[in-house]
SEPA-993727 format. One record per residue: chain; x negated, y, z of N, C-alpha, C, O in turn. Coordinates in Angstrom, 1 decimal. Layout:
(rec "A" (X Y Z) (X Y Z) (X Y Z) (X Y Z))
...
This chain:
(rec "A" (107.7 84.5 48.5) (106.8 85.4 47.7) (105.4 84.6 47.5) (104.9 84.2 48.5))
(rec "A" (104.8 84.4 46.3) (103.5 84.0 46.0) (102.7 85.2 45.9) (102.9 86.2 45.3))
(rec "A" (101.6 84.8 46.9) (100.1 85.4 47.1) (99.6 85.1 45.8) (99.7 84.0 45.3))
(rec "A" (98.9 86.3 45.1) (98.0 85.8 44.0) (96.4 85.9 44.3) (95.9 86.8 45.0))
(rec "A" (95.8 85.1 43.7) (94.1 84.8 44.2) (93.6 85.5 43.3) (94.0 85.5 42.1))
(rec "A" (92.7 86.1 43.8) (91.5 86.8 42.2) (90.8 85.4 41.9) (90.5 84.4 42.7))
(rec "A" (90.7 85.7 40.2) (89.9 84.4 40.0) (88.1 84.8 40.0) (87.3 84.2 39.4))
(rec "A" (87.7 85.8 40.8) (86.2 86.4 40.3) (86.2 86.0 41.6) (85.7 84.8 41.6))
(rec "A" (86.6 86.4 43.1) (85.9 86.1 44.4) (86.9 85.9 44.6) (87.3 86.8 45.3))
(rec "A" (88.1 84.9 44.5) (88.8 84.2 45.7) (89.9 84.7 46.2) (91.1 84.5 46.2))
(rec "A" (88.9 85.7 46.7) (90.0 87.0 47.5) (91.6 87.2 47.2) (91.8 87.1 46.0))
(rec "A" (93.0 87.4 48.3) (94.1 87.4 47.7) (94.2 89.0 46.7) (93.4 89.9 46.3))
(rec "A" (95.3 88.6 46.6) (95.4 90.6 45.4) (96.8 91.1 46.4) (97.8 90.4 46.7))
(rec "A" (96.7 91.9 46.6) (97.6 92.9 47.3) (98.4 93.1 45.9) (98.1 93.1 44.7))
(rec "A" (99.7 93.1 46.7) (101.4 93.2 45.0) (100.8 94.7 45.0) (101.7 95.0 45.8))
(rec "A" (100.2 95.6 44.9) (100.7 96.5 44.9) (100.1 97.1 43.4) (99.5 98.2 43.3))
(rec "A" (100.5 96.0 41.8) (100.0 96.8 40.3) (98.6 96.7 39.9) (98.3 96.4 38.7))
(rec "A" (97.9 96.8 40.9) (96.5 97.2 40.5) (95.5 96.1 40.3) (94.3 96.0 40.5))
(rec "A" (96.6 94.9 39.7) (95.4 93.6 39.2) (95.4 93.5 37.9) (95.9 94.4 37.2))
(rec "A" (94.9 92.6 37.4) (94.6 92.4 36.2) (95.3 90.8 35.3) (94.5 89.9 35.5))
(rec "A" (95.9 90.6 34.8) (96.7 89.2 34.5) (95.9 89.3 32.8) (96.3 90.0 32.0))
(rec "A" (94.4 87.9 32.7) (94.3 87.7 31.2) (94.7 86.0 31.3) (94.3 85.2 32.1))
(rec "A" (95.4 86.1 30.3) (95.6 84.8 30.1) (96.1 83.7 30.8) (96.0 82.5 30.6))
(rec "A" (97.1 84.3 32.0) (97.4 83.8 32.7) (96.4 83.6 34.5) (97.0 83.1 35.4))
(rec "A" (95.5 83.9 34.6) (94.6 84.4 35.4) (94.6 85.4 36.1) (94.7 86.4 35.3))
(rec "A" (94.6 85.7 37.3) (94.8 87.1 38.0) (93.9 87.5 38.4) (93.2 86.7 39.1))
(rec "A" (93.3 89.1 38.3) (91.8 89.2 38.6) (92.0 90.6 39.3) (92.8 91.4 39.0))
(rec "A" (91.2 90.8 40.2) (91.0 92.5 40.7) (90.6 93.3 39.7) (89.7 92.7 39.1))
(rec "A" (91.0 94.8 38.9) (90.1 94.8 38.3) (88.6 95.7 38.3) (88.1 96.4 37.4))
(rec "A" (88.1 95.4 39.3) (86.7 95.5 39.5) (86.0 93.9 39.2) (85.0 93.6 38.5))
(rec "A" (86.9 93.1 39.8) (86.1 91.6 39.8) (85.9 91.6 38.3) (84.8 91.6 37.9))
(rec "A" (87.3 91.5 37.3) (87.4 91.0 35.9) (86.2 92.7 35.0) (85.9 92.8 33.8))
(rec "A" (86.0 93.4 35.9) (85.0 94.5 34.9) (83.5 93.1 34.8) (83.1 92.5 33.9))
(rec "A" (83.3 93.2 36.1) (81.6 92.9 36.2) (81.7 91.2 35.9) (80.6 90.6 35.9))
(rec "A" (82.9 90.2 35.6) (82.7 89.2 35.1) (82.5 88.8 33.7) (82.7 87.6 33.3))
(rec "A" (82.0 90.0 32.7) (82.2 90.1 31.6) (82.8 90.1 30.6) (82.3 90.1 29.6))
(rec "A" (84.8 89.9 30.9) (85.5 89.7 30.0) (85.8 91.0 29.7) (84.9 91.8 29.9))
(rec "A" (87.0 91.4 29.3) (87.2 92.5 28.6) (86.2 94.1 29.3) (85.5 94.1 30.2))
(rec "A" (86.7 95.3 28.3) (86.2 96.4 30.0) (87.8 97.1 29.8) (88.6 96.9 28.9))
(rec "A" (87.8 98.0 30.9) (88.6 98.6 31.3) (88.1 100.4 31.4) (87.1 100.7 32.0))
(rec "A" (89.1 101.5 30.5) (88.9 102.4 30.3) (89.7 103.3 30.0) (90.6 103.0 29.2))
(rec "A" (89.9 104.8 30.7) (91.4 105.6 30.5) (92.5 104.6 30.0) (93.1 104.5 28.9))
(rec "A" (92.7 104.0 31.3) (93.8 103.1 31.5) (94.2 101.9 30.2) (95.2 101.2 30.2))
(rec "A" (93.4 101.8 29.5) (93.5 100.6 28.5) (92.7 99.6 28.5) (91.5 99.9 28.5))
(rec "A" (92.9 98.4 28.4) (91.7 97.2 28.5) (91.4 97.0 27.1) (92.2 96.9 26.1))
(rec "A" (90.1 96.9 27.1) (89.2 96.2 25.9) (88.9 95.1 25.7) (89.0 94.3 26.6))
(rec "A" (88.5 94.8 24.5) (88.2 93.0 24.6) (87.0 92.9 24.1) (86.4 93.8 23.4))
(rec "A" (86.5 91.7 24.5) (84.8 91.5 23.6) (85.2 91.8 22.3) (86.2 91.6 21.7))
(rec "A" (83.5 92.6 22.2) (83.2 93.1 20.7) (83.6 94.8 20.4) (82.9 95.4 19.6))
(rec "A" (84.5 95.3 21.1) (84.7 96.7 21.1) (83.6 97.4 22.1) (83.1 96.8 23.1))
(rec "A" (83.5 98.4 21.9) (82.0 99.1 22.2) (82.6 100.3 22.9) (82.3 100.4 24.1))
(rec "A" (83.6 101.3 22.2) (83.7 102.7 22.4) (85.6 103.5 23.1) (86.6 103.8 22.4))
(rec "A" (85.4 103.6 24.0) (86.6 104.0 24.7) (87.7 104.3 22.9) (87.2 105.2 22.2))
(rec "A" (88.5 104.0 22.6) (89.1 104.9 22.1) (89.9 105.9 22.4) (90.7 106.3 21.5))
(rec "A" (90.0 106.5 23.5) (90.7 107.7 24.4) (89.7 109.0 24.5) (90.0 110.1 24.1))
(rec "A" (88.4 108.7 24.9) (87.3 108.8 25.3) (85.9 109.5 25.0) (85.2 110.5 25.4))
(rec "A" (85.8 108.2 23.8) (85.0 108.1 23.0) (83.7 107.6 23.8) (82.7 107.6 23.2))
(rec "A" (83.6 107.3 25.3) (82.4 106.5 25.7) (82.2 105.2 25.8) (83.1 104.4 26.2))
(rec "A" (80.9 104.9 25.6) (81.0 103.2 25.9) (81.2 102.8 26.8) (81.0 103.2 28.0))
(rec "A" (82.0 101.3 26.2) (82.7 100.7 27.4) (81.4 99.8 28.1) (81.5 99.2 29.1))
């Protein structure tokens, strides 16, 4: 079984769903919120340049 590393702090990621895979990169996703790549919102990820939940309607 491969351990996967967050790439924001290091830290391993527990299998248990709740990471984040961009690009081949595996991130917590708290680490990948506050490292500025996409945001994360009523369960859908955003990418730079989108502003407004589309579920929602608040900013991401």
């Amino acid at each position: 079984m491969t351990t996967l590393t967050c790439e924001g702090c290091g830290d391993p990621i527990e299998d248990d769903g709740s990471h984040l895979d961009s690009n081949g990169e595996d991130w917590h996703e708290a680490c990948y919120e506050v490292s500025g790549g996409s945001s994360y919102c009523c369960g859908m990820i955003y990418e730079d340049g989108e502003d407004t939940c589309q579920s929602c309607g608040e900013p991401l």
